[in-house]
C-alpha positions as CSV (number, residue, x, y, z in Angstrom):
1,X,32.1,35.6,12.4
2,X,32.1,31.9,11.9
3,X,28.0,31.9,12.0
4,X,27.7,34.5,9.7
5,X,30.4,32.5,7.1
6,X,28.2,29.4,7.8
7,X,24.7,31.5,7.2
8,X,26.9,32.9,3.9
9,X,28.1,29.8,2.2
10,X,24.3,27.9,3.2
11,X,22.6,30.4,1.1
12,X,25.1,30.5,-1.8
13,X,24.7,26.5,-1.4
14,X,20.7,27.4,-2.0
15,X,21.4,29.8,-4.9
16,X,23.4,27.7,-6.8
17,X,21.4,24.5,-6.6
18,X,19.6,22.7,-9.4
19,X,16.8,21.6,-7.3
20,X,13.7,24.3,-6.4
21,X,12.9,23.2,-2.4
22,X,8.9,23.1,-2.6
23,X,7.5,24.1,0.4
24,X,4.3,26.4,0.6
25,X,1.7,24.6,-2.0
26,X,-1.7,24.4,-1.4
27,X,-2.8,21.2,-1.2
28,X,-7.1,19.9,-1.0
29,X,-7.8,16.6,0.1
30,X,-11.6,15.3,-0.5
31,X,-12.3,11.9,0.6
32,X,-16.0,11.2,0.4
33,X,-16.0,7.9,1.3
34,X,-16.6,6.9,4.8
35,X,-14.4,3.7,5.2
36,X,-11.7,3.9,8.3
37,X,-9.2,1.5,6.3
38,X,-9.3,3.9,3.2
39,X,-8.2,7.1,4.6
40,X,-5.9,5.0,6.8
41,X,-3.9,4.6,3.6
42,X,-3.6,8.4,2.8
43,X,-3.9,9.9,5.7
44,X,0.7,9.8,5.7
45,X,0.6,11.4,2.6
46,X,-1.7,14.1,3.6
47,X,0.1,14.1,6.9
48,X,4.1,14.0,5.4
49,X,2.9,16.7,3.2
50,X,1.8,19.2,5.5
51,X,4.8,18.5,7.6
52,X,7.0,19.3,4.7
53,X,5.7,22.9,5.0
54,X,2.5,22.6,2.4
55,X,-0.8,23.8,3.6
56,X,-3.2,21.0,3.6
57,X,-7.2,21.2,4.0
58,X,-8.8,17.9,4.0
59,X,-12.4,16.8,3.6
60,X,-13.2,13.6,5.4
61,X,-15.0,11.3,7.8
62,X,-11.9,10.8,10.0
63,X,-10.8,12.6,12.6
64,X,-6.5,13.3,12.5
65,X,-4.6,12.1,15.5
66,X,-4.3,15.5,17.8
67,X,-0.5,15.6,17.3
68,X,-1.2,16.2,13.6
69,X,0.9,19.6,12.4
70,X,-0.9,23.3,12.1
71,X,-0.5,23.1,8.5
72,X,-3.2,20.0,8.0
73,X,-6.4,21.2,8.5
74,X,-9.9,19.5,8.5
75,X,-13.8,19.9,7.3
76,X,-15.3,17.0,8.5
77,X,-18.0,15.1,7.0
78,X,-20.6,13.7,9.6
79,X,-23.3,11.5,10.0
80,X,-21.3,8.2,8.7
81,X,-20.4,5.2,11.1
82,X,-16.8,4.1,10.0
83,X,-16.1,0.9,11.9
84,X,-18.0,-2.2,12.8
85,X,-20.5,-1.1,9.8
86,X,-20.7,-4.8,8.0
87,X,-22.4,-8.2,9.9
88,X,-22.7,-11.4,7.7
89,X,-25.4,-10.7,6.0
90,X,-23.6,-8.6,4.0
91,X,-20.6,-11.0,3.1
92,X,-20.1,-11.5,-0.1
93,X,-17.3,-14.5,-0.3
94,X,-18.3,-16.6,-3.7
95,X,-17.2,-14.6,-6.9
96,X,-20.0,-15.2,-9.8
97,X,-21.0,-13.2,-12.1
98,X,-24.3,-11.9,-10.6
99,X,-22.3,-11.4,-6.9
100,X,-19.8,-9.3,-8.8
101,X,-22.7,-7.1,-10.5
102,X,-24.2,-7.2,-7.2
103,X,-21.1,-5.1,-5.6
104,X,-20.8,-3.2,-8.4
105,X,-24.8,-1.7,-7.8
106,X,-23.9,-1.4,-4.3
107,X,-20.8,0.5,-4.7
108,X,-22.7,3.0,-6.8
109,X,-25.4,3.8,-4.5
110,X,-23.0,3.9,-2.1
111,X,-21.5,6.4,-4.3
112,X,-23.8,8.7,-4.9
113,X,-24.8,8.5,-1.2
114,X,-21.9,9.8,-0.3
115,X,-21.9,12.4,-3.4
116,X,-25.3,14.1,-1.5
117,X,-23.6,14.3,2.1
118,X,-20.5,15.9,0.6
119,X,-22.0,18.1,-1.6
120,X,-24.8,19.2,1.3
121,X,-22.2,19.4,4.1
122,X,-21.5,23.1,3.4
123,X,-17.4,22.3,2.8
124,X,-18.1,23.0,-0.5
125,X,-18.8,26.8,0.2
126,X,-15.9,26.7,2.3
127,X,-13.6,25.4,0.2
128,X,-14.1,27.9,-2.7
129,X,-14.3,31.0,-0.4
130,X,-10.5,29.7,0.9
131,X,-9.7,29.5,-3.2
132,X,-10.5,32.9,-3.6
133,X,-8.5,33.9,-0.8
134,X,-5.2,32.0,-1.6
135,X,-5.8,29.2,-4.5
136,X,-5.3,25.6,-4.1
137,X,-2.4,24.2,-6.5
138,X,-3.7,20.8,-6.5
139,X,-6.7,18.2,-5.7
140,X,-5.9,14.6,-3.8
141,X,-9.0,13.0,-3.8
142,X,-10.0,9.1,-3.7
143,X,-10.8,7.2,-7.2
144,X,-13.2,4.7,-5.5
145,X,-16.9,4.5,-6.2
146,X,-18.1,7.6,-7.7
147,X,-16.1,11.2,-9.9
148,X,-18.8,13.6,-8.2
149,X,-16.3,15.5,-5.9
150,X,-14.3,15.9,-9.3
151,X,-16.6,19.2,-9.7
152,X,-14.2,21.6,-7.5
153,X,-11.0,21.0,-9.6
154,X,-12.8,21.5,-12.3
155,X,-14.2,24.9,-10.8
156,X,-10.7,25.5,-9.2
157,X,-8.5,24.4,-12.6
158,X,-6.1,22.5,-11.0
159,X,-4.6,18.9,-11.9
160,X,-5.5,15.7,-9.8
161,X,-3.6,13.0,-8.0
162,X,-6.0,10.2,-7.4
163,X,-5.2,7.6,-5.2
164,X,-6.6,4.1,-4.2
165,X,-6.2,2.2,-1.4
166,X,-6.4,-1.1,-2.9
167,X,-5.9,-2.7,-6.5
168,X,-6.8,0.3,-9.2
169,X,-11.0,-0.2,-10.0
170,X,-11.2,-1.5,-13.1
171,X,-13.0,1.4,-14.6
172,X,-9.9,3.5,-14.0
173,X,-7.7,1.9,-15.6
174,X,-8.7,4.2,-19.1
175,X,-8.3,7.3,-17.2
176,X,-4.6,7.1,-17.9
177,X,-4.3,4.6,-20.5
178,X,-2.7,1.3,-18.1
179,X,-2.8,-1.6,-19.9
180,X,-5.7,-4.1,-19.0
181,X,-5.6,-7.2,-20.3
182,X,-8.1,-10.0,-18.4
183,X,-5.8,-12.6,-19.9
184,X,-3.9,-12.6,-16.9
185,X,-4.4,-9.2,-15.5
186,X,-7.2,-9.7,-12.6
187,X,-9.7,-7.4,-11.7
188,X,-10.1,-5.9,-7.8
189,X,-13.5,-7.3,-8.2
190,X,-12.5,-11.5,-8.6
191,X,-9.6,-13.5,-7.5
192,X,-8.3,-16.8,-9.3
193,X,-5.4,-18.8,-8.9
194,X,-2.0,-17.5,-11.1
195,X,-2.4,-18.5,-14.9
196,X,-6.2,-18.2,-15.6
197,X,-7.9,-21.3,-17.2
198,X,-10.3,-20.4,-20.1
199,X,-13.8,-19.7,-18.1
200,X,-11.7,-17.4,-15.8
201,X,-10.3,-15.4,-18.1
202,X,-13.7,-15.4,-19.8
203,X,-15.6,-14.4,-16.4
204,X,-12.4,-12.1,-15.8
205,X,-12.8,-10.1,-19.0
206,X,-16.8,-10.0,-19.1
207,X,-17.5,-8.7,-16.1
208,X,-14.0,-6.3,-16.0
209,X,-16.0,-4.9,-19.3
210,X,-19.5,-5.1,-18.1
211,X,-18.4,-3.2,-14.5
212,X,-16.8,-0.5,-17.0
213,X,-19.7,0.6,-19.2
214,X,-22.0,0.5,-16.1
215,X,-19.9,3.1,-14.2
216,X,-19.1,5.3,-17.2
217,X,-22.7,5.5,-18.3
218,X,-24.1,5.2,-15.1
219,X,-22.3,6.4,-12.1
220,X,-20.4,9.3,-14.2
221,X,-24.3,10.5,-15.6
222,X,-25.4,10.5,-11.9
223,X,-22.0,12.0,-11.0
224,X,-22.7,14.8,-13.6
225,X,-26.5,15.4,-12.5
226,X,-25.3,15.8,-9.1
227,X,-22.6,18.4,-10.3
228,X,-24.9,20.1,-12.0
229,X,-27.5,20.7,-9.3
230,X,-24.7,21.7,-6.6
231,X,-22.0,23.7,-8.7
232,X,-24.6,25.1,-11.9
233,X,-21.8,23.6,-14.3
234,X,-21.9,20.4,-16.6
235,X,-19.7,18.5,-18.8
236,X,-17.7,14.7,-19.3
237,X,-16.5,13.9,-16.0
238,X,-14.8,10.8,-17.1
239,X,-13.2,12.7,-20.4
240,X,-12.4,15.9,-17.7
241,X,-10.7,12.9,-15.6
242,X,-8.7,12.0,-18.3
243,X,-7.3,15.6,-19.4
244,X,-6.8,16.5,-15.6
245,X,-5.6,13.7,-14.1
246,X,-1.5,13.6,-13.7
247,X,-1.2,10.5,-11.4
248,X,-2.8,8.3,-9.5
249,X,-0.5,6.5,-6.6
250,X,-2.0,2.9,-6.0
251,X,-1.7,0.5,-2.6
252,X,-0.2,-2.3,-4.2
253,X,3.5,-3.7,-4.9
254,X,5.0,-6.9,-6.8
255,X,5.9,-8.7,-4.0
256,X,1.9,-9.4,-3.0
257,X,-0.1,-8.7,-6.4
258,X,2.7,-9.7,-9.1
259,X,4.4,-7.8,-11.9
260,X,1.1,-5.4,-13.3
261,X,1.5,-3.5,-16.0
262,X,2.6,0.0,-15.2
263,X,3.0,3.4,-16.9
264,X,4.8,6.9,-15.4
265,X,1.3,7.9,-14.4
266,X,0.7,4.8,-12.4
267,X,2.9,5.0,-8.6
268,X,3.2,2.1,-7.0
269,X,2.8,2.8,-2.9
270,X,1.9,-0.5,-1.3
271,X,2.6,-0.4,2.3
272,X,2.6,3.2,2.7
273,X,-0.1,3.2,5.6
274,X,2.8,1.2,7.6
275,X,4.5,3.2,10.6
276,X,7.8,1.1,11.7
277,X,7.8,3.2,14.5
278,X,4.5,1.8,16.2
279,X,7.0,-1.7,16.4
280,X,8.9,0.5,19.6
281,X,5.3,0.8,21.2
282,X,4.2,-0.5,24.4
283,X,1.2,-3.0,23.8
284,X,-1.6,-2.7,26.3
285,X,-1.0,-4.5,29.5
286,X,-3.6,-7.0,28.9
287,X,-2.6,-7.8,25.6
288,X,1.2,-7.9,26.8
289,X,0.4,-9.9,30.0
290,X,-1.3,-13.0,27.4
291,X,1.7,-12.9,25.2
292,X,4.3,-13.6,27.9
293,X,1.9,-16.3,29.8
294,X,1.8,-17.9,25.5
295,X,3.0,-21.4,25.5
296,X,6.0,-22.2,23.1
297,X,3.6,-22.8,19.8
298,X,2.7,-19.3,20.6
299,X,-0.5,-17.4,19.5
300,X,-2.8,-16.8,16.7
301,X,-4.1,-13.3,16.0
302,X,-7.6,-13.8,14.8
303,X,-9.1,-10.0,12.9
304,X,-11.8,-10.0,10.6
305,X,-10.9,-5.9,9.8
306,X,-12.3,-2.8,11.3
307,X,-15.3,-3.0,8.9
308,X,-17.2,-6.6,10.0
309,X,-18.3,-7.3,13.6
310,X,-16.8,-10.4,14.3
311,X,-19.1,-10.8,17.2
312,X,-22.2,-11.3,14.3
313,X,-20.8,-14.3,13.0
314,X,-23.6,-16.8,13.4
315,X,-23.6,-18.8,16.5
316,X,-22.6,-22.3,14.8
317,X,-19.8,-21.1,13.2
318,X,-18.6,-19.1,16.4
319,X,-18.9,-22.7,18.5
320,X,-17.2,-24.7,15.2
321,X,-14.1,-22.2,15.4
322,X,-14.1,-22.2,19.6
323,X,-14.6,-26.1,19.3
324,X,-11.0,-26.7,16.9
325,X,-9.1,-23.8,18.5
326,X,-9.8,-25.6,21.7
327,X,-8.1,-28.2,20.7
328,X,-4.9,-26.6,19.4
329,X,-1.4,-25.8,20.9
330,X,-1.5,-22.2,20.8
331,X,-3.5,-19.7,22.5
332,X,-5.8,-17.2,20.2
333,X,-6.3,-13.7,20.8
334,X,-9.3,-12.7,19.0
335,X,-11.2,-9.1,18.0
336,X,-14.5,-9.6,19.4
337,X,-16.9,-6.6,19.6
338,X,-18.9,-7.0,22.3
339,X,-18.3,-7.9,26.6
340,X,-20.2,-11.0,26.1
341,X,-18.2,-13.3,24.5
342,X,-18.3,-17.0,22.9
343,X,-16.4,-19.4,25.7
344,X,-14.2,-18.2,28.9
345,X,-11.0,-20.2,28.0
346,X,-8.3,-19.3,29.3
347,X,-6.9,-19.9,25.7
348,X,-8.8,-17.3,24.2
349,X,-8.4,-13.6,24.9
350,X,-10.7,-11.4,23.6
351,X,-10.5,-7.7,22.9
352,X,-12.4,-4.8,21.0
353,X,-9.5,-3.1,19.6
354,X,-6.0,-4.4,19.4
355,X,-2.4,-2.5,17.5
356,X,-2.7,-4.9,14.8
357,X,0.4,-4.2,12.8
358,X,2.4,-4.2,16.5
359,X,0.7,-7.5,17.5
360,X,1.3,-9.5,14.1
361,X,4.9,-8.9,14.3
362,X,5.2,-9.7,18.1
363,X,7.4,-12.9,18.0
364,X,4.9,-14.6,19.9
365,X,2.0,-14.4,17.3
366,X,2.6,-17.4,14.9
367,X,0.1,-17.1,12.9
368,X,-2.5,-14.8,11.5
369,X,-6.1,-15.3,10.4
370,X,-7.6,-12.4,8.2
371,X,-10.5,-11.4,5.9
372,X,-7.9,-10.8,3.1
373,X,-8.5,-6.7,3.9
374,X,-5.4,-5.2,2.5
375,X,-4.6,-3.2,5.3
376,X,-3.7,-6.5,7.5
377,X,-2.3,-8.6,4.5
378,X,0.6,-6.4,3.4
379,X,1.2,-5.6,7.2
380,X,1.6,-9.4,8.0
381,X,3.7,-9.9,4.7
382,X,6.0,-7.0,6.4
383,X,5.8,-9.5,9.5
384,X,6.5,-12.4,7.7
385,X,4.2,-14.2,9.3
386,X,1.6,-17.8,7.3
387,X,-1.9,-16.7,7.2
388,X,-5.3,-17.9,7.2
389,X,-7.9,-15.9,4.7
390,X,-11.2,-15.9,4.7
391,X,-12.2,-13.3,2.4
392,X,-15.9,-11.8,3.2
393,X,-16.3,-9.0,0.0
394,X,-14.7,-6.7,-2.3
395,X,-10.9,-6.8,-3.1
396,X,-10.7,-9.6,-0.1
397,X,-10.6,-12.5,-2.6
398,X,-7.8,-11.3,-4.9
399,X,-5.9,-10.5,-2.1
400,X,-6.6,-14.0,-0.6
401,X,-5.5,-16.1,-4.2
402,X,-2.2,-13.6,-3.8
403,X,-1.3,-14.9,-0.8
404,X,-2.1,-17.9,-1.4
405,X,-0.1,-18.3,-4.8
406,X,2.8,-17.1,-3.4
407,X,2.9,-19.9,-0.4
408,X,2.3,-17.9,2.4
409,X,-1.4,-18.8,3.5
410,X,-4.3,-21.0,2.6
411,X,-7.7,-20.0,2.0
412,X,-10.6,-21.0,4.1
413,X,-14.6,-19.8,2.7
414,X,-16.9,-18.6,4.8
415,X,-19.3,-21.1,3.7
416,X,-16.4,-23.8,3.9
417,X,-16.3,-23.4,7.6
418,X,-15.8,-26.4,9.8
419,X,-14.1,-28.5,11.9
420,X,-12.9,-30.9,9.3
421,X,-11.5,-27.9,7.3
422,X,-10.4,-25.8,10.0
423,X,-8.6,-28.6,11.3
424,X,-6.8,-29.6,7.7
425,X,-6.5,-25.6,7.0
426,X,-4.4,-25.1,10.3
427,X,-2.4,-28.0,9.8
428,X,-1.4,-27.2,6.5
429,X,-0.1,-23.1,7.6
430,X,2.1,-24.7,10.3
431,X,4.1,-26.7,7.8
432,X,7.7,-25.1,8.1
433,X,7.3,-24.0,4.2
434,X,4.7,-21.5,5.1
435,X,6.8,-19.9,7.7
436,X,9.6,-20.3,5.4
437,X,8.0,-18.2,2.3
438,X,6.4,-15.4,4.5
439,X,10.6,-15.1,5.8
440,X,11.5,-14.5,2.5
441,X,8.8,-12.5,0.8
442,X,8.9,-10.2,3.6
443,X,12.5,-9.5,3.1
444,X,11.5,-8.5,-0.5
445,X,8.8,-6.6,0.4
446,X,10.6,-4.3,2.9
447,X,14.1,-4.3,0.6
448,X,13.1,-1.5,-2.2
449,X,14.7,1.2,-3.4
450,X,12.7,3.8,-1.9
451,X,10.4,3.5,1.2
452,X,6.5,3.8,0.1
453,X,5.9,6.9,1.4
454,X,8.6,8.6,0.5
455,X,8.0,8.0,-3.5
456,X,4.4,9.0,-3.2
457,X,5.3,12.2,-1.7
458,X,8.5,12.7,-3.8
459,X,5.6,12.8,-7.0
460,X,3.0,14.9,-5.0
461,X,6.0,17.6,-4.4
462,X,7.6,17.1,-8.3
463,X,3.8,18.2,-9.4
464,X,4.1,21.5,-7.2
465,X,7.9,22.4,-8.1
466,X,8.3,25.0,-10.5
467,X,8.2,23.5,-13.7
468,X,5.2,21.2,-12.5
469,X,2.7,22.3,-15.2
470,X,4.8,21.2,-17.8
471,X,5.4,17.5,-15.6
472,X,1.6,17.4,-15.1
473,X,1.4,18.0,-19.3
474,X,4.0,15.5,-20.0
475,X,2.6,12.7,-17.8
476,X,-0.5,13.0,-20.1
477,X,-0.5,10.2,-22.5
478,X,-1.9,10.8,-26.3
479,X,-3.6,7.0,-25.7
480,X,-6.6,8.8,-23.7
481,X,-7.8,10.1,-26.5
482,X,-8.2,7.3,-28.7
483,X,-11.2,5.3,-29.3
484,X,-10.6,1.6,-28.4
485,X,-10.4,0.5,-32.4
486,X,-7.7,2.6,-32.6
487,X,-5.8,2.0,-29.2
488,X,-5.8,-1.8,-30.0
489,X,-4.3,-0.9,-33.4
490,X,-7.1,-2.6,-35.3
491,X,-7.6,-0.3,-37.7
492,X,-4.2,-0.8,-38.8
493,X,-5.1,-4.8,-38.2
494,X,-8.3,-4.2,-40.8
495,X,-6.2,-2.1,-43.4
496,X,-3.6,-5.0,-43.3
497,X,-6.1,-7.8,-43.7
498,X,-8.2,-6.1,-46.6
499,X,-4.8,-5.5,-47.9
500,X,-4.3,-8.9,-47.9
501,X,-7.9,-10.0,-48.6
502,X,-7.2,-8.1,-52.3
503,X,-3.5,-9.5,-53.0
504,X,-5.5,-12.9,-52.8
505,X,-8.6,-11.7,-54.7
506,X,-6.3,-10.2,-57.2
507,X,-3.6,-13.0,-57.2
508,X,-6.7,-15.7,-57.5
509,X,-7.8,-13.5,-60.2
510,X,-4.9,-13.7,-62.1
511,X,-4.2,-17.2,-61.8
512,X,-7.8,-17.9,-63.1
513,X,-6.8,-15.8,-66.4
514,X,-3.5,-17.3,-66.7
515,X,-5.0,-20.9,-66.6
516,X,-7.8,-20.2,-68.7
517,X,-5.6,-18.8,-71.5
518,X,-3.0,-21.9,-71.0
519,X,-6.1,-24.5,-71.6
520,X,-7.2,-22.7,-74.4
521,X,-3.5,-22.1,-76.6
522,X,-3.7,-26.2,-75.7
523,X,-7.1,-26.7,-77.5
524,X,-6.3,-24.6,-80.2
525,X,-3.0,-26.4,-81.1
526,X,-4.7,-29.9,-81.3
527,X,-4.8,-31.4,-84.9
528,X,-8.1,-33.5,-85.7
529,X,-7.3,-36.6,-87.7
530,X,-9.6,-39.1,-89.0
């Protein structure tokens, strides 16, 4: 009797409430793009989702953990390395113009790379046959390098959540209208110290500009071709990307990148890749067994990302690094790809794969030198730990000004290399100050309202409740439609300064008569004597 009182009153509690649960969506995921450290950021999401009851199919290069729930399901795109890709011939560390138009071309051939294996992989086939069977509600997919997979919602008609693992692409910020202004808003493409001087924010806003044009009228006219030739359909993808898309959940947050504009489409998630659990983890004996040997100055964790091979650095700068670490207090535990490796210190330990977020907040790892990834930067801001960047391409350098602005770490170039300014660069992280900052901008970055993951998914689910057409319709902002003489008001600019161009025209005008007829009643009143 008391069960069946408790099963009574739980579903007159369910009848009554305000709140629809959502449970049962169906969710697509399509991820192109081949990089591990992307789909590491939305592969919770994906995951949370599909726990939460939805039924998720996902198109990507990698593989879920085995534990992963029924409900996700995969169509794996093959034929792509995902780690160890880059060496340092590819390191792009300098931020000029030409490098920065440089990254942009490869990014787009990249792009439509990717475009060709995804659209050839047969998913495609697979993924409308499942739509006919039970449709999809909505499309996650990655705003990165290239709109091509943007050809299934369209087929499908359903909105779009994009999402970015790092700092939104500058040619996305339109899409939903965000504010971009190069005075002091920087691009994911340079990095600059805090308040711009006038040839940064000159270089900031040409090539912010320049990178924009080229990817709407060139990446989304490829995009389109390719659409075309796959699905037998054509039209705008960037104007469809505007109309369809209802948010797009970015990897960033105050605490690291600063007070950005925002708007209700725009959701911050920074951190949301972070799994506090993995802290309660054993670490591999061999990694545990040099900790606890560590001398009282403790250890630096040296990890250039899962994308470069540390182990093709070139052989002077590997014998300059070896050469100062040698010399320093600490021991250095160091991702290094291959079994032959640069010296057989006992100092040094080196190891092909390591639990990076577990090992930077061991209390035995002091310091951290990085690539300025964002992956490893907001994990060691959760650590609290000073840094050493050395930022090697893409986002790497904003992220490596970031930290550096904010007093947590010190920037050392690639090209800037060696023992003098290894020497000074270490010194300068172990002043107290730099331990001191990373303290408290880690308690800032951890103390939020609402953990990163659960806000991202609270938005996916408030899309797929009921009334989520008429969210998705009311997160669409007017300002996508306007053409940029508009959206900057200067139309209403131009009618106010030819308004004012006429009062003077017409007040000059006047003046002119009013003095001419004064000078003349004066000539006229003049009596000629002799």
């Amino acid at each position: 009797m008391a069960k069946s009182l408790i099963l009574i009153y739980f579903l007159l509690a369910l009848a009554v409430s305000p709140t629809k649960i959502v449970a049962g969506a169906r969710i697509l995921g399509i991820f192109p793009h081949f990089g591990y450290s992307h789909f590491k950021v939305f592969f919770p999401l994906l995951r949370t989702l599909a726990e939460h009851g939805h039924h998720v199919t996902v198109v990507t290069h990698i593989q879920a953990p085995a534990n992963t729930t029924t409900n996700y399901e995969e169509l794996l795109l093959g034929g792509q390395q995902s780690t160890n890709i880059l060496t340092f011939e590819h390191v792009l560390p300098r931020r000029p113009l030409h490098y920065l138009l440089l990254e942009a071309e490869i990014l787009h051939k990249e792009g439509q790379k990717t475009c060709e294996l995804f659209y050839k992989s047969g998913h495609v086939e697979t993924i409308l046959k499942k739509h006919e069977q039970a449709p999809y509600d909505l499309v996650i997919t990655e705003y990165f390098n290239s709109d091509c997979q943007l050809g299934i919602p369209y087929l499908l008609e359903v909105p779009i959540v994009g999402l970015s693992s790092c700092l939104l692409m500058p040619y996305f910020y339109d899409r939903i209208a965000l504010p971009d202004f190069p005075s002091h808003v920087q691009s994911e493409f340079v990095g600059f110290p805090e308040e711009l001087n006038w040839h940064e924010r000159l270089l900031n806003f040409v090539q912010a500009n320049v990178i924009k044009k080229l990817y709407r009228y060139r990446t989304n006219y490829y995009d389109r071709k390719v659409i075309n030739k796959y699905l037998n359909v054509d039209f705008d993808v960037d104007d469809y990307a505007k109309r369809s898309t209802s948010l797009i959940l970015v990897n960033q947050h105050y605490t690291l990148h600063g007070n950005k504009p925002l708007t209700s489409q725009l959701i911050e998630m920074g951190g949301i890749h972070i799994d506090e659990t993995a802290l309660k983890a054993k670490l591999p004996d061999e990694i545990e067994k040099f900790l606890k040997s560590a001398p009282s100055e403790g250890v630096l964790f040296f990890s250039w990302g899962s994308l470069v091979r540390s182990s093709s650095l070139p052989s002077e700068k590997v014998q300059t690094i070896v050469k100062v670490l040698e010399r320093q207090p600490f021991n250095v535990i160091w991702k290094w790809e291959t079994d032959e490796v640069p010296t057989k210190s006992k100092k040094f330990l080196f190891v092909k794969w390591a639990p990076q977020f577990s090992l930077i907040c061991h209390p035995k790892v002091k310091l951290f030198w990085g690539h300025g990834g964002l992956l490893g930067t907001t994990e060691n801001i959760y650590c609290g730990k000073p840094l050493i960047i050395t930022p090697l391409y893409g986002d790497q350098s904003v992220n490596a000004y970031a930290v550096q602005n904010r007093g947590v770490g010190s920037i050392l170039f690639f090209d800037d290399i060696n023992e003098k300014n290894l020497e000074a660069t270490l010194k300068e992280v172990r002043r107290k100050s730099y331990a001191d900052n990373a303290a408290v901008l880690s308690h800032l970055f951890r103390n939020r309202d609402m953990k990163p993951l659960d806000r991202a998914v609270w938005w996916v689910e408030h899309l797929l409740q009921e009334n989520g057409k008429m969210a998705h319709k009311l997160l669409q902002t007017k300002a996508v439609k306007l053409n940029w003489f508009v959206y900057y008001s200067l139309d209403s600019v131009s009618i106010i300064l030819i308004g004012l161009a006429l009062f003077i025209f017409i007040a000059r005008a006047i003046l002119r008569r009013l003095c001419g007829f004064f000078k003349g009643g004066k000539q006229s009143g003049k009596v000629k004597t002799k």
